[in-house]
C-alpha positions as CSV (number, residue, x, y, z in Angstrom):
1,X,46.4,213.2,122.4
2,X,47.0,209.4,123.4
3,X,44.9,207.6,125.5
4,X,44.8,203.8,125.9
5,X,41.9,201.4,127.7
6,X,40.9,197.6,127.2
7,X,37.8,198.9,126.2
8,X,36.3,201.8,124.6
9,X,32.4,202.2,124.6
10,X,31.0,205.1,121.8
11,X,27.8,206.1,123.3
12,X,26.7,206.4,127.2
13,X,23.1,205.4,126.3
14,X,21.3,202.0,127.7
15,X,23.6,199.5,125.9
16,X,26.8,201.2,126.4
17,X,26.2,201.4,130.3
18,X,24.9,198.3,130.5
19,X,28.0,196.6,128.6
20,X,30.2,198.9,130.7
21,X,28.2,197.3,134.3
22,X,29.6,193.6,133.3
23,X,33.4,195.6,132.9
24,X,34.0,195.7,136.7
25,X,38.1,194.7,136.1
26,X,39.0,195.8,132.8
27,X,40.3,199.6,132.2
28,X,36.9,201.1,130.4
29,X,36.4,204.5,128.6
30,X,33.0,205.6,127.7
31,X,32.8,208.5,124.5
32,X,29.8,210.7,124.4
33,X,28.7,213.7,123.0
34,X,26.5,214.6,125.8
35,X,26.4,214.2,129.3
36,X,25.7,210.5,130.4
37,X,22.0,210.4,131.7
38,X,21.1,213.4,128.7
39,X,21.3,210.4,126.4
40,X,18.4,209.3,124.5
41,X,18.1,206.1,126.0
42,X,16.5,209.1,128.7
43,X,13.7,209.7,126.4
44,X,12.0,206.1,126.5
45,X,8.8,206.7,128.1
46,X,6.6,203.5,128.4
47,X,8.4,200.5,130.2
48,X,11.0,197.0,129.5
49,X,9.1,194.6,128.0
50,X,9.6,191.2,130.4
51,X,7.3,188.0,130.7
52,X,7.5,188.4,134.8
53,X,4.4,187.4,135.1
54,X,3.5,189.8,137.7
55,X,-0.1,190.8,136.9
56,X,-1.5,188.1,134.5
57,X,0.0,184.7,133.5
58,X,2.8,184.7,130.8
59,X,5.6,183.1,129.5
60,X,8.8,184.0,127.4
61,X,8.0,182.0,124.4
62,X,4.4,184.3,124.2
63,X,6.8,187.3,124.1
64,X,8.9,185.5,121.4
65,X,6.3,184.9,119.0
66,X,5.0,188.4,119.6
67,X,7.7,190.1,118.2
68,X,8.2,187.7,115.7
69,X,5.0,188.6,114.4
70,X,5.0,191.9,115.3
71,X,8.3,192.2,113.1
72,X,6.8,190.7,110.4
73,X,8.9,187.4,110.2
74,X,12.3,189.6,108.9
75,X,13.0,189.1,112.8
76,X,16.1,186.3,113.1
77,X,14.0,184.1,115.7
78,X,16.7,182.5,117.6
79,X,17.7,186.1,118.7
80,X,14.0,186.8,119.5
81,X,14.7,183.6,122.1
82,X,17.4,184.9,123.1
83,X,15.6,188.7,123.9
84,X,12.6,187.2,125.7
85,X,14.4,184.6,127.2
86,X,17.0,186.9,128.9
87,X,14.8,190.1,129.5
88,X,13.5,188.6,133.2
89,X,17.2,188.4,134.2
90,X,18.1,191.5,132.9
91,X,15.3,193.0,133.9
92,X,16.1,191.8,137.6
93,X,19.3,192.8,137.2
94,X,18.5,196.8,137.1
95,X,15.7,195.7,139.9
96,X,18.7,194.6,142.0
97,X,21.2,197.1,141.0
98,X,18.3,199.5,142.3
99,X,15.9,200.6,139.7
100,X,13.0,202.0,141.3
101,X,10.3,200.1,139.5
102,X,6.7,200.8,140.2
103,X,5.2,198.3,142.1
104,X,2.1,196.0,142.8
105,X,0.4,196.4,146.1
106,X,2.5,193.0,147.1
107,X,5.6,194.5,146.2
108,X,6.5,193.5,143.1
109,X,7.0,195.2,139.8
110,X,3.9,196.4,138.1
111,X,3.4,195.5,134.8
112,X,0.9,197.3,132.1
113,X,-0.1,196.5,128.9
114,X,1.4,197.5,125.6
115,X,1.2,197.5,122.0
116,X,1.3,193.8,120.2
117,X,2.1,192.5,123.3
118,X,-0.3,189.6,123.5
119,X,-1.2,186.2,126.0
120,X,-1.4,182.6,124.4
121,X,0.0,183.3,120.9
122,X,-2.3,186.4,120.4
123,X,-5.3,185.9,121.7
124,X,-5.5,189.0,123.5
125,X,-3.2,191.9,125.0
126,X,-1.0,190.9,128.1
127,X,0.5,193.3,131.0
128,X,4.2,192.6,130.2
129,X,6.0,196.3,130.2
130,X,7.7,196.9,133.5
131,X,8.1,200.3,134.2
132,X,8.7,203.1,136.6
133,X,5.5,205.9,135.9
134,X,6.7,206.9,132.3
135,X,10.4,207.8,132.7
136,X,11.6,204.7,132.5
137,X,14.2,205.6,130.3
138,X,15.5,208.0,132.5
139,X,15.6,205.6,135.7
140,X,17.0,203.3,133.8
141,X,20.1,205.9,132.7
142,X,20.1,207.0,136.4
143,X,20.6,203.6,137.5
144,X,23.4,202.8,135.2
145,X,25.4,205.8,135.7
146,X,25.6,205.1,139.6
147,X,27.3,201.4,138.8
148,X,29.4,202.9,136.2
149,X,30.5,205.8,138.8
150,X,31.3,202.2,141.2
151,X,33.0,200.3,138.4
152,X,35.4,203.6,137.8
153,X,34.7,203.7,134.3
154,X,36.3,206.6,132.9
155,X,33.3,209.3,130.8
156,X,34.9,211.3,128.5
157,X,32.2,213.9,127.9
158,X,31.2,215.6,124.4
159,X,33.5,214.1,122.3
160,X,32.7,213.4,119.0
161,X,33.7,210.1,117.2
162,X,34.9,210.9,113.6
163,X,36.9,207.5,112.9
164,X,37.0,203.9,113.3
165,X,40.7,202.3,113.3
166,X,41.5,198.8,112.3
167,X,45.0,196.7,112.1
168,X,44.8,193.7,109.7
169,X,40.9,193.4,110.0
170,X,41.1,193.9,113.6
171,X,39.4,196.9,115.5
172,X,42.0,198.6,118.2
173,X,40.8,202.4,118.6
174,X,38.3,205.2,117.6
175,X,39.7,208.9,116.9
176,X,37.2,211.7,118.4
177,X,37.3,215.5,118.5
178,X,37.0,216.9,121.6
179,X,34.0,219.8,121.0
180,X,35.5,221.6,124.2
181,X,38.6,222.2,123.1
182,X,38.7,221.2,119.0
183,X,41.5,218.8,119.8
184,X,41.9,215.4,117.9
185,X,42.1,212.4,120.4
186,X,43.2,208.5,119.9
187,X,42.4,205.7,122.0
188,X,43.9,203.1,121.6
189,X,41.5,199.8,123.1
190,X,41.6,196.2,122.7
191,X,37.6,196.5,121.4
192,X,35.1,198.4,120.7
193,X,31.3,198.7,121.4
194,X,29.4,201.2,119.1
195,X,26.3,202.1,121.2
196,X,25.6,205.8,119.3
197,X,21.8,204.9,118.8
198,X,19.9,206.1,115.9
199,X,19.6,209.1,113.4
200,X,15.9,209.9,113.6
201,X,16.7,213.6,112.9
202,X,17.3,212.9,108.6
203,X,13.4,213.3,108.8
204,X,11.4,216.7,109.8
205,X,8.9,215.3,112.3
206,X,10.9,213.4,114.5
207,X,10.7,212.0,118.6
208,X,14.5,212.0,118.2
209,X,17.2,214.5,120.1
210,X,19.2,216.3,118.2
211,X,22.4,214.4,119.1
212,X,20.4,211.3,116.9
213,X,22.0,211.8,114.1
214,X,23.4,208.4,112.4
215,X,27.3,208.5,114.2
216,X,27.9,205.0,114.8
217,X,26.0,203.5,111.4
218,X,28.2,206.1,109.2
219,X,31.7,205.6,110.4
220,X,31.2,201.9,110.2
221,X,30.1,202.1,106.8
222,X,32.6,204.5,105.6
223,X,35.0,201.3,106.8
224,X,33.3,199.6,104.4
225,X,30.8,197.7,106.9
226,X,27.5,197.1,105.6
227,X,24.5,198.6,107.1
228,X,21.5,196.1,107.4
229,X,17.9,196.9,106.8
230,X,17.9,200.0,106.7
231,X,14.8,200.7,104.7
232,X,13.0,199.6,107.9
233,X,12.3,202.7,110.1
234,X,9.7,202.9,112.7
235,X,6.8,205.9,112.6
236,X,5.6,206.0,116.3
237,X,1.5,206.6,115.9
238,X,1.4,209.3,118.8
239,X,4.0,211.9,118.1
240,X,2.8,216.0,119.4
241,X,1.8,217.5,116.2
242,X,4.2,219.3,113.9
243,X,6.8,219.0,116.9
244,X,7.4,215.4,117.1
245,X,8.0,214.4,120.7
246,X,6.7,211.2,122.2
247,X,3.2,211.0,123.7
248,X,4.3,207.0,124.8
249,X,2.1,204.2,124.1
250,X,1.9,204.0,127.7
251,X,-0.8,206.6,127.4
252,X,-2.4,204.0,125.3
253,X,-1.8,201.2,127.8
254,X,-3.4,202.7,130.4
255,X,-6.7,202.7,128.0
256,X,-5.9,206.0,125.8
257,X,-7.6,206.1,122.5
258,X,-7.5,207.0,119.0
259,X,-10.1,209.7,117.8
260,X,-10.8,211.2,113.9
261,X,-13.1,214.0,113.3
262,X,-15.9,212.6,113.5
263,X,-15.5,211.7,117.0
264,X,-14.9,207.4,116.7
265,X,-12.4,205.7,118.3
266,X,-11.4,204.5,115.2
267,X,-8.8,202.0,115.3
268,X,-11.8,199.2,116.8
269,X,-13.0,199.6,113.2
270,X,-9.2,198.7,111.8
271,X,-8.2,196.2,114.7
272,X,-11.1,194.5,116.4
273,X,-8.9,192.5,119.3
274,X,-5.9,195.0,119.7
275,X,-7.2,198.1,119.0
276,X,-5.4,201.2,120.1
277,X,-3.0,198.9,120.9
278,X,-1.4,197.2,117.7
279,X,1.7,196.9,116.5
280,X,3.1,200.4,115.8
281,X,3.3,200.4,112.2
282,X,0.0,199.3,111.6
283,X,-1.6,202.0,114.3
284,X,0.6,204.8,112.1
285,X,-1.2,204.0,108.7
286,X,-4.4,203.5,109.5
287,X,-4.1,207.3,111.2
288,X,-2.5,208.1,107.3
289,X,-5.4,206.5,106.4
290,X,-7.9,208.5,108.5
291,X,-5.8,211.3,107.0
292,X,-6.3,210.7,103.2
293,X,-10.0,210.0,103.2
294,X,-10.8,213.3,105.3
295,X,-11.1,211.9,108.7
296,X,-8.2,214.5,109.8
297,X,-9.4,216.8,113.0
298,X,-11.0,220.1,110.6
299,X,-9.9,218.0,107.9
300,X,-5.8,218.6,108.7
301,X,-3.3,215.9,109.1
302,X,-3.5,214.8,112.4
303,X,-6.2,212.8,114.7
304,X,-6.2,213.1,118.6
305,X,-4.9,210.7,121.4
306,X,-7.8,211.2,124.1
307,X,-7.2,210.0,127.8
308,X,-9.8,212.0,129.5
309,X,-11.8,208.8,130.3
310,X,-8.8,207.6,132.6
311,X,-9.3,210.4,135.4
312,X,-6.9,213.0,136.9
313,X,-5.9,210.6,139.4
314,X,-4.8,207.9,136.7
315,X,-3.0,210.9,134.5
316,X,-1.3,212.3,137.6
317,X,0.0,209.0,138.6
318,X,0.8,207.4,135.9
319,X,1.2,209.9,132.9
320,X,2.7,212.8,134.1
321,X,5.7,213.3,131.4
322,X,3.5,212.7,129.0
323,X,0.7,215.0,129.8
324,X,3.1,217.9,130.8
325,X,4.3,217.3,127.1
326,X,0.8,218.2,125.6
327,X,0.5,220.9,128.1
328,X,4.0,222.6,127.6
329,X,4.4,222.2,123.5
330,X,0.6,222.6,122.7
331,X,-1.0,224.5,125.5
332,X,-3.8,221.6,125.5
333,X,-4.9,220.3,129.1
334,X,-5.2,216.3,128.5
335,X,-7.4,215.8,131.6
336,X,-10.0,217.6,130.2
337,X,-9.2,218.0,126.0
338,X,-8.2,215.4,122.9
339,X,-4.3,216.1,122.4
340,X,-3.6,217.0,118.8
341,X,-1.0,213.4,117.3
342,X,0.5,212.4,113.9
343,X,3.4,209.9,113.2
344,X,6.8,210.8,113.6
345,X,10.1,209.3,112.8
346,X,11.0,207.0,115.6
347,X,13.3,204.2,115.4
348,X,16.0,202.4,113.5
349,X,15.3,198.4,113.4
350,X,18.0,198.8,110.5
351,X,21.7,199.3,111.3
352,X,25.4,197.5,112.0
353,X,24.7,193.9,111.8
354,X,25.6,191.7,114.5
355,X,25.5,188.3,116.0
356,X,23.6,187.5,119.4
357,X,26.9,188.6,121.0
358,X,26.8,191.5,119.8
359,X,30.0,191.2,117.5
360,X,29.8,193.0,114.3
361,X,29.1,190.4,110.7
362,X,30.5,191.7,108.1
363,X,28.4,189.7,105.0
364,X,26.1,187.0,104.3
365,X,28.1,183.9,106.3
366,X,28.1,185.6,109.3
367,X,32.1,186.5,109.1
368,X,33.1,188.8,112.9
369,X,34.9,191.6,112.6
370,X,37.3,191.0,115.4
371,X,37.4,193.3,118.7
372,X,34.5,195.3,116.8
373,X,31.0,195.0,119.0
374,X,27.6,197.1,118.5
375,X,24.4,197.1,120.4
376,X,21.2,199.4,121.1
377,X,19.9,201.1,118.1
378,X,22.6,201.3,116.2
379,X,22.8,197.8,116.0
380,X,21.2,195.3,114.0
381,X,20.4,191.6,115.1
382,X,17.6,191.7,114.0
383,X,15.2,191.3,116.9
384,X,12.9,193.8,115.6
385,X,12.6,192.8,112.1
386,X,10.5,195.2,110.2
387,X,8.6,196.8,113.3
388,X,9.7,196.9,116.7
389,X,7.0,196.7,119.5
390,X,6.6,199.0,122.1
391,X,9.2,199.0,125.5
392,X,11.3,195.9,123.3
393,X,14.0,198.6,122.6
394,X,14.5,198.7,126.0
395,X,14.7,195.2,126.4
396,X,17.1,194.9,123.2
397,X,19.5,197.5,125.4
398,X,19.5,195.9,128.4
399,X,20.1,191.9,126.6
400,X,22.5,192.9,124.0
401,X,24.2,195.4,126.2
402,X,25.0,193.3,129.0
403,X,25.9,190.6,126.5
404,X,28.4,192.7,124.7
405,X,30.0,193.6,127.9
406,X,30.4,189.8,128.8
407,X,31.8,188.7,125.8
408,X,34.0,191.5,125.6
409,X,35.1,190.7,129.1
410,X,36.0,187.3,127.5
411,X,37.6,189.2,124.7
412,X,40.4,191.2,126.5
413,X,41.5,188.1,128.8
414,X,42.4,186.6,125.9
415,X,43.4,189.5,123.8
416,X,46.3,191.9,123.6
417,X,46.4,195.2,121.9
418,X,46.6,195.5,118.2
419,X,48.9,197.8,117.0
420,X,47.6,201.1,115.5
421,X,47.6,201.5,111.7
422,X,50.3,203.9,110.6
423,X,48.5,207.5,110.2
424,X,45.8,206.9,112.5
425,X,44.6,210.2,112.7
426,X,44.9,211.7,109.1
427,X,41.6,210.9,108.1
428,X,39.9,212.4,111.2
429,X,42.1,215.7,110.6
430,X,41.5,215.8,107.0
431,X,37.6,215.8,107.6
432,X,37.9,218.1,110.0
433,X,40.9,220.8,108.4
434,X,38.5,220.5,104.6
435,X,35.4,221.7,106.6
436,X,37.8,224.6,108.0
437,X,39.3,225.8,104.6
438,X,36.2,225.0,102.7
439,X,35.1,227.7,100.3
440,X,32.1,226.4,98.7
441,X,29.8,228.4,100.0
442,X,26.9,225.6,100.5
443,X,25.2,226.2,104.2
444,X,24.9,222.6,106.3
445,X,21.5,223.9,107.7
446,X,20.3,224.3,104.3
447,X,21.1,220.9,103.2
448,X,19.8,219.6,106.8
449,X,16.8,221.1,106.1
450,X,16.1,219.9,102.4
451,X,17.1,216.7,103.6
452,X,14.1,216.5,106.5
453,X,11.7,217.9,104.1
454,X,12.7,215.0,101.3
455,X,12.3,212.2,103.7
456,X,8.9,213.5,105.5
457,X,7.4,213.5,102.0
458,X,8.6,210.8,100.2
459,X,10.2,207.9,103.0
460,X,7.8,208.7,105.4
461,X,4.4,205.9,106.4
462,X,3.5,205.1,103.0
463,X,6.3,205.3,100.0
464,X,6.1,204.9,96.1
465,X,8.6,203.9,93.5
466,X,8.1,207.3,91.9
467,X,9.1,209.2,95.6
468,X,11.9,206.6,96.0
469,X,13.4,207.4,92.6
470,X,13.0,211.4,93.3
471,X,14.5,210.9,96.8
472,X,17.6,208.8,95.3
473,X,18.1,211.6,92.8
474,X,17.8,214.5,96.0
475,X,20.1,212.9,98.0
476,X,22.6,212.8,95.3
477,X,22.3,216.1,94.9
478,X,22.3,217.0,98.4
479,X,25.3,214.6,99.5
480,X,27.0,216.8,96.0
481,X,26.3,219.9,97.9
482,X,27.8,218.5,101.3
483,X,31.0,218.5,99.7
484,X,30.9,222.7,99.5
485,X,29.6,223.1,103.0
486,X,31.5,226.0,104.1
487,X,31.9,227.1,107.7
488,X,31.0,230.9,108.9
489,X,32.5,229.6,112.6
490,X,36.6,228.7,112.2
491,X,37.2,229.0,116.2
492,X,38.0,225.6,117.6
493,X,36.2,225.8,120.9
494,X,32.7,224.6,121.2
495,X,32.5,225.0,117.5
496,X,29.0,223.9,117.2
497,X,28.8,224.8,113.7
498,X,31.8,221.9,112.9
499,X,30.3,219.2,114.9
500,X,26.6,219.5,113.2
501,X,28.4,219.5,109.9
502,X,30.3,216.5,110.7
503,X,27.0,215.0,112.0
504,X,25.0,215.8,108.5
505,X,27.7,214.0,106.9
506,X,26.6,211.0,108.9
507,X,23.4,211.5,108.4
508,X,23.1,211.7,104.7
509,X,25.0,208.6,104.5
510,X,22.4,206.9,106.5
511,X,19.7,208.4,104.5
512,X,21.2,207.0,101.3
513,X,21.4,203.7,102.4
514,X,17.4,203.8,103.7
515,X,16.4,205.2,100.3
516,X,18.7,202.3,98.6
517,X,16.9,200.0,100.7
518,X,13.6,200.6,100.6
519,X,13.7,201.0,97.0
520,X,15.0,197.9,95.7
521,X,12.6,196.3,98.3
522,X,9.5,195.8,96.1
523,X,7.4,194.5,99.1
524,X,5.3,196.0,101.6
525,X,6.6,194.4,105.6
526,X,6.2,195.8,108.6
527,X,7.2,199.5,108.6
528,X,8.2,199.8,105.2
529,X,5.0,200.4,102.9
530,X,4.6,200.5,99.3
531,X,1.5,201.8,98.4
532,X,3.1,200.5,94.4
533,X,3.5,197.0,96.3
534,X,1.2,196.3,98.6
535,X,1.4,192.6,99.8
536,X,4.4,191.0,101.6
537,X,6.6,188.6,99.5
538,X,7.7,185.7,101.3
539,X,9.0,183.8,98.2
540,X,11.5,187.0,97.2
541,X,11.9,188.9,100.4
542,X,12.1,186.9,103.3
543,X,16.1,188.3,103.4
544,X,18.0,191.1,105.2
545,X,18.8,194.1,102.9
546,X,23.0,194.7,103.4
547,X,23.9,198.1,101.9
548,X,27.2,198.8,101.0
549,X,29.1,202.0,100.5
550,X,30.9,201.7,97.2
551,X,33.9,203.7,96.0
552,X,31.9,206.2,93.8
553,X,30.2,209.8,95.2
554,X,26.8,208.1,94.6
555,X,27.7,204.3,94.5
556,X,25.8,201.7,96.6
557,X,26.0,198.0,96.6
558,X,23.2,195.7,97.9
559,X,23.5,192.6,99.3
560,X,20.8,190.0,100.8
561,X,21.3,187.4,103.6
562,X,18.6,184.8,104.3
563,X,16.4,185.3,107.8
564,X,17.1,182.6,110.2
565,X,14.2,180.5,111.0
566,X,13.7,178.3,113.5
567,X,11.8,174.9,113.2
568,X,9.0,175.1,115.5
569,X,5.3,175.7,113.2
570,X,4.0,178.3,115.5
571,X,6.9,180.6,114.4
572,X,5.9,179.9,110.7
573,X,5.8,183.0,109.0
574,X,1.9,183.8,108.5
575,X,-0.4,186.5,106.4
576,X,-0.5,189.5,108.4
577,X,-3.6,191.7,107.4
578,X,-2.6,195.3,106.1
């Protein structure tokens, strides 16, 4: 089936809905594989990061510098202008487009504190996250839908994106199987905005859904994009234990705290002036480091997140998701008991690299790939470096989104359809009919599973040459055994067995290019740690990592381009304590 648009928008999270809002004339699709407000933009807990200024004084350039430093200098800084710059518009934006923030007892929106958020260049924390209790995710999703709904964009639900089509260089449609019906669809668009988020679900313990599973990131590499920074993935401190879901660092910025086995708040030993609330990466290994040296509650792997200081009324108020999570996966009752916490795979700050545009670069001299756009998670322009604070994800959907959507608008009026390539579908139907016919015999929830287990142990917190090397040589082997998966399902309706084969595909190719990454980075930054290498290398590594899929089963090609710096000494890349 043919269908043609201006624009077509993969993903109905916070960057594809906010793109689509600045779309009010143009003829807009929108591709999901779930429902619109069940993506995982839905699951964002904590708040927007904006320097409003609501509750305390502050100022953009103080929310610059703090994730520039919170990303360990790999952040490009005039993009980090551009994010702290443009949040307090975008932020007022949703306000006006009716977002139902919670507010200060003059009416404004309230503001709490978060996690290497900081006043006057760091000297101590700041209230900057805007927020509505702790769904903001959710409101925000809510909020978007409704002016998509008004702007008549056109939601084609649970369809799955198997291709990418280009003419001469230049992107004019995606192929997707419908999963209701196991039909293959074309549509045919002037551009094309990649907003599939990440694929938290290549490791075990994860906060991720289970529709996070690298779409976006793959197909554009498969098309010979490069992926960037990819061995930079984010370990959120407070994840339930064993299960993985969020306990947000809202808990934390409403005064929740760290606690090991021996009953000390332990991270005032680790981070006298932030505390519980430091940068993210830093608060995950120093609970690994608890960990290792026996500090574990009874000696286990995990520590607890406590909150029963702050009061029912505080809990109930402003924590309710949050505690109904400890309640409902763990049977623990935070008003009045330590919740059980450990790392867990979070967040991509890797992924397609952009400009501030959100146009897709294709190599070191910052070359567009023309009608092709990404934002969100899936994206890469590098405004979260090696380590993303907390409620800046948010902010990077909400900037980059809407400025995707207005230069796309810009895009189109000056644009006419490419042409499609000639067999525009035969790759998507050859995917699919060799998963059909396949006789191999190889299970895709095996390989799933082997591949979960790999990266918990050895691309998790803390990493070695020696795990990296075993890794490379497991997903090898496991993107070998891909190749047999075999089918027990052959029935083309809701065949949920084909869609999370397709879907491991994707998400052992973005495994490979982590564990390509983070091995030939021979550093420690931010969220990638090398126990082997422990000290950041400004003189070698102050680059991007661009992975390349090569023409061989197991062939990857690396590529480096230089940070962008800006001249102004405060942004100076400094020694950060690990």
């Amino acid at each position: 089936m043919y269908q043609k648009f201006d624009v077509v928008i993969v993903g109905s999270g916070g960057a594809g809905l906010m793109a689509a809002m600045q779309l009010p004339n143009a003829s807009v699709a929108v591709l999901t594989k779930v429902y619109p407000t069940r993506s995982h933009t839905g699951a964002a807990q904590g708040g927007v990061a904006a320097a409003l200024g609501n509750q305390e004084e502050d100022h953009w350039k103080w929310h610059m510098y703090d994730t520039v430093k919170g990303g360990d200098y790999l952040v490009d800084q005039p993009a980090a202008e551009i994010l702290a710059r443009e949040a307090i518009d975008a932020v007022y934006e949703l306000e006006h487009r009716g977002l139902p923030f919670n507010r200060t007892a003059d009416g404004r929106i309230d503001q709490r504190r978060f996690g290497g958020h900081t006043r006057n260049f760091g000297e101590g924390p700041v209230r900057r996250s805007c927020y509505a209790a702790d769904r903001t995710g959710h409101m925000i999703l809510q909020t978007m839908y409704q002016s998509a709904i008004k702007n008549q964009v056109r939601f084609f639900n649970e369809f799955l994106v198997l291709d990418l089509l280009f003419n001469d260089g230049v992107a004019c449609g995606v192929v997707a199987l419908e999963i209701r019906t196991g039909e293959i669809h074309t549509f045919h668009a002037k551009t094309i905005l990649f907003a599939t988020g990440g694929y938290g679900r290549a490791w075990r313990v994860t906060s991720n859904a289970f529709a996070c599973m690298g779409d976006g990131m793959s197909i554009a590499y498969r098309r010979g994009i490069p992926l960037q920074d990819m061995e930079m993935y984010q370990f959120h401190p407070t994840g339930i234990y064993k299960v993985g879901v969020l306990l947000s660092e809202a808990a934390r910025g409403e005064g929740g705290k760290l606690l090991n086995d021996k009953g000390e708040y332990f991270m005032e030993r680790y981070m006298p002036t932030l505390k519980d609330l430091a940068p993210r990466d830093i608060v995950s290994r120093c609970i690994v480091q608890e960990v290792n040296e026996g500090r574990g509650i009874n000696g286990k792997d995990y520590v607890y997140l406590d909150v029963r200081h702050l009061g029912a009324k505080v809990i109930h108020e402003k924590l309710p998701d949050i505690t109904d999570f400890a309640r409902n996966y763990l049977g623990v009752e935070p008003i009045t008991e330590p919740v059980p916490i450990q790392p867990t795979a979070h967040y991509a700050m890797g992924g397609i690299p952009t400009d501030v545009d959100a146009r897709v670069v294709i190599d070191d001299q910052w070359t567009p790939q023309p009608g092709f756009y990404a934002a969100g998670e899936v994206a890469c322009v590098s405004v979260h470096g090696a380590n993303r604070l907390g409620t800046n994800s948010l902010v990077d959907l909400i900037v980059f989104g809407r400025r995707a959507g207005k230069h796309m608008a810009k895009f189109i009026a000056e644009n006419d359809h490419a042409p499609l390539p000639t067999g525009y579908e035969e790759h998507s139907r050859e995917l699919v009919d060799r998963l059909y016919s396949s006789t191999g015999n190889e299970s895709a929830t095996r390989i799933r599973s082997d591949l979960q287990n790999m990266m918990i142990d050895k691309v998790f917190v803390e990493r070695t040459e020696k795990g990296l090397r075993e890794s490379l040589e497991g997903i090898d082997e496991l993107q070998d055994a891909y190749s047999k998966v075999q089918l027990q399902d052959k029935g083309k309706q809701f065949n949920t067995e084909l869609v999370e084969a397709v879907e491991l595909g994707f998400l052992l190719d973005c495994a490979e290019a982590t564990i390509h990454g983070a091995l030939a980075r021979t550093e420690s930054r931010g969220a990638h740690f090398r126990l082997d290498y422990p000290n950041r290398d400004d003189a070698n590594w102050l680059k991007h990592t661009l992975a390349y899929k090569g023409t061989g089963a197991h062939d990857v090609r690396l590529e480096y381009k230089d940070v962008i710096l800006i001249d102004d000494p405060i942004f100076k890349p400094k020694e950060r304590k690990y």
